[in-house]
Residue frames as a rotation matrix with the C-alpha (Angstrom) as fourth column:
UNK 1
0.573 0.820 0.000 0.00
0.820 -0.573 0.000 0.00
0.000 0.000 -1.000 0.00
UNK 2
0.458 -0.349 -0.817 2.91
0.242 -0.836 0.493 2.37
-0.855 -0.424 -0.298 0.82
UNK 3
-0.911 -0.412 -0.009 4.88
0.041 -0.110 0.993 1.77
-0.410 0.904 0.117 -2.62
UNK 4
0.082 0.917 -0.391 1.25
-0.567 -0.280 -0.775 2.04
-0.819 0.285 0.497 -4.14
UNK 5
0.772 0.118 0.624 2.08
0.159 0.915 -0.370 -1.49
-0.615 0.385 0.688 -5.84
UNK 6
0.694 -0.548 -0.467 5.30
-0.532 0.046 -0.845 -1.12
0.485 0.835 -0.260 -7.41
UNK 7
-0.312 -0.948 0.068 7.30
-0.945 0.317 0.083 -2.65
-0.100 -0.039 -0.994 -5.43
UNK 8
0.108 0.210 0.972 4.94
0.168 0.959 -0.226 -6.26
-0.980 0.188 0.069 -6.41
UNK 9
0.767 -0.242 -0.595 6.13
-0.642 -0.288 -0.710 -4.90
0.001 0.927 -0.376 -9.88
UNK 10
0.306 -0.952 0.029 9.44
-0.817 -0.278 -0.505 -5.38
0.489 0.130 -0.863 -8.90
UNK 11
-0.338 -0.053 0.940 8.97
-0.659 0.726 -0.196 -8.52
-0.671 -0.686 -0.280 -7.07
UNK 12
0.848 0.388 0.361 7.46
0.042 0.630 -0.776 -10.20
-0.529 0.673 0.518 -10.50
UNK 13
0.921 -0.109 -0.374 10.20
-0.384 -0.087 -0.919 -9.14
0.067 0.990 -0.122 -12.37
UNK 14
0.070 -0.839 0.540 13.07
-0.995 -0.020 0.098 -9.91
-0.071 -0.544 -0.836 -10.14
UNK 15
-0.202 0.168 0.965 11.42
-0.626 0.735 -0.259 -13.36
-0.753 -0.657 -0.044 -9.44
UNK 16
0.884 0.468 -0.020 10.54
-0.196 0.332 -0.923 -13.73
-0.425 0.819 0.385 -13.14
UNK 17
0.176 -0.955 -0.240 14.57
-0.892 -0.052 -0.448 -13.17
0.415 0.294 -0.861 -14.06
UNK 18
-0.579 -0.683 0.446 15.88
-0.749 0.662 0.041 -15.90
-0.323 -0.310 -0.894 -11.59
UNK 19
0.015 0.277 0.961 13.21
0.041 0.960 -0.278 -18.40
-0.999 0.044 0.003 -12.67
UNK 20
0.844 0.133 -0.520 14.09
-0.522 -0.020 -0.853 -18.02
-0.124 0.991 0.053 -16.52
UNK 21
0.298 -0.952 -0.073 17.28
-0.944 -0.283 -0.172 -18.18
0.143 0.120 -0.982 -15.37
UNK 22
-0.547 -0.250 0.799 16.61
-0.574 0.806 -0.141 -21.97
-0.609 -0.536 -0.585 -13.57
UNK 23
-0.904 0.255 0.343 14.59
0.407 0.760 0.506 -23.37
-0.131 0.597 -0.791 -16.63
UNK 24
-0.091 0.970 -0.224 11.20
0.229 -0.199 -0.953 -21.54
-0.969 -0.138 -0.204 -15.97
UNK 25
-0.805 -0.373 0.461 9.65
0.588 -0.409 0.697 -19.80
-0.072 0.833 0.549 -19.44
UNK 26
0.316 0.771 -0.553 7.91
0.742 -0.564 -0.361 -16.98
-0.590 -0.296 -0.751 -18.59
UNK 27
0.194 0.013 0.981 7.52
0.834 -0.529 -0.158 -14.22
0.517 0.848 -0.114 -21.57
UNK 28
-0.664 -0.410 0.625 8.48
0.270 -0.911 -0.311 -10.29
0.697 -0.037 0.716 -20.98
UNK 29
-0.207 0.578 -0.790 6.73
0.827 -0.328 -0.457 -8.49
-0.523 -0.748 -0.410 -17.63
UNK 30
-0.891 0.454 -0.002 5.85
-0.298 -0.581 0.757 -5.71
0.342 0.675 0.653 -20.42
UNK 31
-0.520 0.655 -0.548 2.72
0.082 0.677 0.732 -8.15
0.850 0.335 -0.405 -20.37
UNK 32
-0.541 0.365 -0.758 1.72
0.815 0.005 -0.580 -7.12
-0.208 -0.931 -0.300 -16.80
UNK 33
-0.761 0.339 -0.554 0.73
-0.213 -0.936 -0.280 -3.63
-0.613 -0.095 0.784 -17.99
UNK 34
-0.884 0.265 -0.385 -1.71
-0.421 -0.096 0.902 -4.97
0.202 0.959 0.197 -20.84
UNK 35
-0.186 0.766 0.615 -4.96
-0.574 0.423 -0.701 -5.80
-0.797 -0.484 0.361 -20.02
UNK 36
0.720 0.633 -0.286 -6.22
-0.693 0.635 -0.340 -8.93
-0.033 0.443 0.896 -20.56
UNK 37
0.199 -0.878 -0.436 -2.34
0.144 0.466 -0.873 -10.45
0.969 0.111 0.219 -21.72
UNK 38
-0.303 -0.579 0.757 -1.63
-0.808 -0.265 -0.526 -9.75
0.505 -0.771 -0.388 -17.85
UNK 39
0.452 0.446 0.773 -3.93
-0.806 0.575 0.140 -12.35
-0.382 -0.686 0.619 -16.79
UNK 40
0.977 -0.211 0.013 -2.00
0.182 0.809 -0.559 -14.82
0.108 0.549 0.829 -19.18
UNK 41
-0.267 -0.964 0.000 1.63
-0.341 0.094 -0.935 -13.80
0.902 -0.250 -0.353 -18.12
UNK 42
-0.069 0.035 0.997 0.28
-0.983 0.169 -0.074 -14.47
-0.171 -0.985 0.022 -14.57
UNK 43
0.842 0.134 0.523 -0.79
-0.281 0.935 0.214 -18.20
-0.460 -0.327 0.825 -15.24
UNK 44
0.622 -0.781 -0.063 2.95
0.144 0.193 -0.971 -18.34
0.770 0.595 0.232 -16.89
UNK 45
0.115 -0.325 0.939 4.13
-0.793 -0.599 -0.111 -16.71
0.598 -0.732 -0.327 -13.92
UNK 46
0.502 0.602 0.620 2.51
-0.845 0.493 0.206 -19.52
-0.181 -0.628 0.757 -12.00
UNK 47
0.990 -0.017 -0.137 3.69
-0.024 0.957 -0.290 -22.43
0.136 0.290 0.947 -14.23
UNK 48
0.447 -0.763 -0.467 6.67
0.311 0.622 -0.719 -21.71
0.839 0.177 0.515 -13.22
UNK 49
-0.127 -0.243 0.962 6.39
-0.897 -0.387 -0.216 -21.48
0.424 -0.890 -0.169 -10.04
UNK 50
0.614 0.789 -0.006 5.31
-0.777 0.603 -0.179 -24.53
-0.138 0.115 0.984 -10.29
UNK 51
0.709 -0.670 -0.221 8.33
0.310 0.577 -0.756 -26.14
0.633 0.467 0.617 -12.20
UNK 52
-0.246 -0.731 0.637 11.13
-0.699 -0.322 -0.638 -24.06
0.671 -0.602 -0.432 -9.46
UNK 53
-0.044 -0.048 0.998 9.47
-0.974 -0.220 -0.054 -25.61
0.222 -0.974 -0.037 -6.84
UNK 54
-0.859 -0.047 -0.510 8.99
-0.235 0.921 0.310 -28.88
0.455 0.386 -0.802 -8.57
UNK 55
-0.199 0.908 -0.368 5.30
0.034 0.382 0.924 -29.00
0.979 0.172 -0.107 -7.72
UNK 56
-0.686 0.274 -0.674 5.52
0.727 0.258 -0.636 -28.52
0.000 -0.927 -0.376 -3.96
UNK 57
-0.268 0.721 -0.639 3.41
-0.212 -0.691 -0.691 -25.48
-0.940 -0.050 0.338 -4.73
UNK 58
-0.216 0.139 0.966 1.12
0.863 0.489 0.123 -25.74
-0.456 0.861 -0.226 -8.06
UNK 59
-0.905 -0.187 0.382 0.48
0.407 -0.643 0.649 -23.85
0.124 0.742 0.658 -10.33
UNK 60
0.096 0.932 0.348 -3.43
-0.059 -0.344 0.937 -23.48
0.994 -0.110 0.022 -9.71
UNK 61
0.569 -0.057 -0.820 -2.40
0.743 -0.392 0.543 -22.65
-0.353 -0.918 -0.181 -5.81
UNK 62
-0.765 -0.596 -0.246 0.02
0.499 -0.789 0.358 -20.02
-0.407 0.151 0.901 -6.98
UNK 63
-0.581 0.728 0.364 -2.86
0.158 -0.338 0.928 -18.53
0.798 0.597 0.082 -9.00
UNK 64
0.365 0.908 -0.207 -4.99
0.556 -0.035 0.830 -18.68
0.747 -0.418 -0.518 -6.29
UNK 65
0.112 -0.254 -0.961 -2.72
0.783 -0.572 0.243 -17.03
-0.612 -0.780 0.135 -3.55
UNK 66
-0.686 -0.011 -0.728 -1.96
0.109 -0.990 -0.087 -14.19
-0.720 -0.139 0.680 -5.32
UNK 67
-0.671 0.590 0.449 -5.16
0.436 -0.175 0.883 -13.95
0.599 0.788 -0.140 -7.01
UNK 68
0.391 0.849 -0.355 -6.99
0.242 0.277 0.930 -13.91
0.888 -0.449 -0.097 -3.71
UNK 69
0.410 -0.536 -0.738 -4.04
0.873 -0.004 0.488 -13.04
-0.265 -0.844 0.466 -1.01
UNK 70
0.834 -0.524 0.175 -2.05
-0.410 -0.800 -0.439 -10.34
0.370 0.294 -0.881 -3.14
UNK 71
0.029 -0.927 0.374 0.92
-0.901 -0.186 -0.392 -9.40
0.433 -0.325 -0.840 -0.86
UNK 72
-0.068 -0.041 0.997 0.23
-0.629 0.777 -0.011 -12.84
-0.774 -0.628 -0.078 1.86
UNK 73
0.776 -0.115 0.621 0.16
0.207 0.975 -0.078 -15.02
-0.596 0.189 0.780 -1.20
UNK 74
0.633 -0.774 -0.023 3.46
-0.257 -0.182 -0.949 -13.69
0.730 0.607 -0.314 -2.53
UNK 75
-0.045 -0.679 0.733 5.27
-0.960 -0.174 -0.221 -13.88
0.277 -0.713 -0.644 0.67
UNK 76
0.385 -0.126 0.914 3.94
-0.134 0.973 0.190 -17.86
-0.913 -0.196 0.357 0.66
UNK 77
0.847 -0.431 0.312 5.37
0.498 0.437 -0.749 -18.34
0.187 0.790 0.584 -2.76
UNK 78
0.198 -0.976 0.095 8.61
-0.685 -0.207 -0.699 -16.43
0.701 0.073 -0.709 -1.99
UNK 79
0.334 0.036 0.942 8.57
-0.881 0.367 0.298 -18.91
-0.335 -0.929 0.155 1.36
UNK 80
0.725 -0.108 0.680 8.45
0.303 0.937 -0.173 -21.90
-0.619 0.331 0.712 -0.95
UNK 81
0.630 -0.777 -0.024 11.49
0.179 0.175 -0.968 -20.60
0.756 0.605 0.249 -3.50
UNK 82
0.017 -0.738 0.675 13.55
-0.985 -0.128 -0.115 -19.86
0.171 -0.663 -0.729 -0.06
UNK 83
0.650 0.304 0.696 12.97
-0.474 0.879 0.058 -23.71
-0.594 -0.368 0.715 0.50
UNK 84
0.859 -0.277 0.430 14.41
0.500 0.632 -0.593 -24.73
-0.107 0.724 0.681 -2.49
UNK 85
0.858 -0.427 0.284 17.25
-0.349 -0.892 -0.287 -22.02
0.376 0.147 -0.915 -2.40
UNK 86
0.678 -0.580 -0.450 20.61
0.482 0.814 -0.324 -23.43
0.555 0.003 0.832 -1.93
UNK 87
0.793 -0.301 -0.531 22.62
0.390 -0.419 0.820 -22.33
-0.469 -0.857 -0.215 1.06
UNK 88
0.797 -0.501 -0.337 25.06
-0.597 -0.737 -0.317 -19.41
-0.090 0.454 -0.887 0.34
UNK 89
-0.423 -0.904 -0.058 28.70
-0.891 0.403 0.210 -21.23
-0.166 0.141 -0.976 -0.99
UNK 90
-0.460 0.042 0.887 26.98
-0.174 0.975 -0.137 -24.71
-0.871 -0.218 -0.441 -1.41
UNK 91
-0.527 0.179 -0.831 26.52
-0.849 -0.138 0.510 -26.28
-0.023 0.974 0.224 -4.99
UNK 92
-0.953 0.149 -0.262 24.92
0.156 0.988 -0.006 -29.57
0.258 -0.047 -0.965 -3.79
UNK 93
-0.040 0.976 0.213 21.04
-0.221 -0.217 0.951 -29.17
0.974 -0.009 0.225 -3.76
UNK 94
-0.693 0.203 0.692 19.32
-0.631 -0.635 -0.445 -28.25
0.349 -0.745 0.568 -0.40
UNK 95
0.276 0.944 -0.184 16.63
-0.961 0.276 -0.025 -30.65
0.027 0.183 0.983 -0.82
């Protein structure tokens, strides 16, 4: 409310970079500003949240938290990529 929603801008786009970066394929965050194409980058958004987390979180829960939660269902989908997040110096999966 205080950043008057930019800083969940900046939290898609950040979060969209590192999961392109781990295999995800989510299309340009342009696509947030466009109605209509915003609701389709979100369920992209989603599917790969899905695929990062390898399904502990789906894709139609991701959709639903931050369809329905906003800011509390971002902060449970950042919760679940800190899970999977590999401890600082350590190349051997966390998991």
């Amino acid at each position: 409310m205080i950043t008057f929603g930019i800083y969940a801008l900046v939290w898609y786009v950040k979060t969209k970079d590192e999961m392109n970066a781990a295999g995800a394929e989510i299309p340009t965050a342009w696509l947030l500003i466009v109605p209509i194409a915003n609701i389709y980058w979100i369920w992209k958004f989603c599917e790969g949240v899905g695929k990062i987390t390898r399904d502990d979180l789906s894709p139609v829960v991701a959709l639903l938290l931050l369809m329905f939660l906003g800011p509390i269902g971002m902060a449970v989908i950042q919760s679940s990529f800190n899970k999977k997040a590999l401890p600082v110096g350590n190349t051997a999966a966390a998991y």
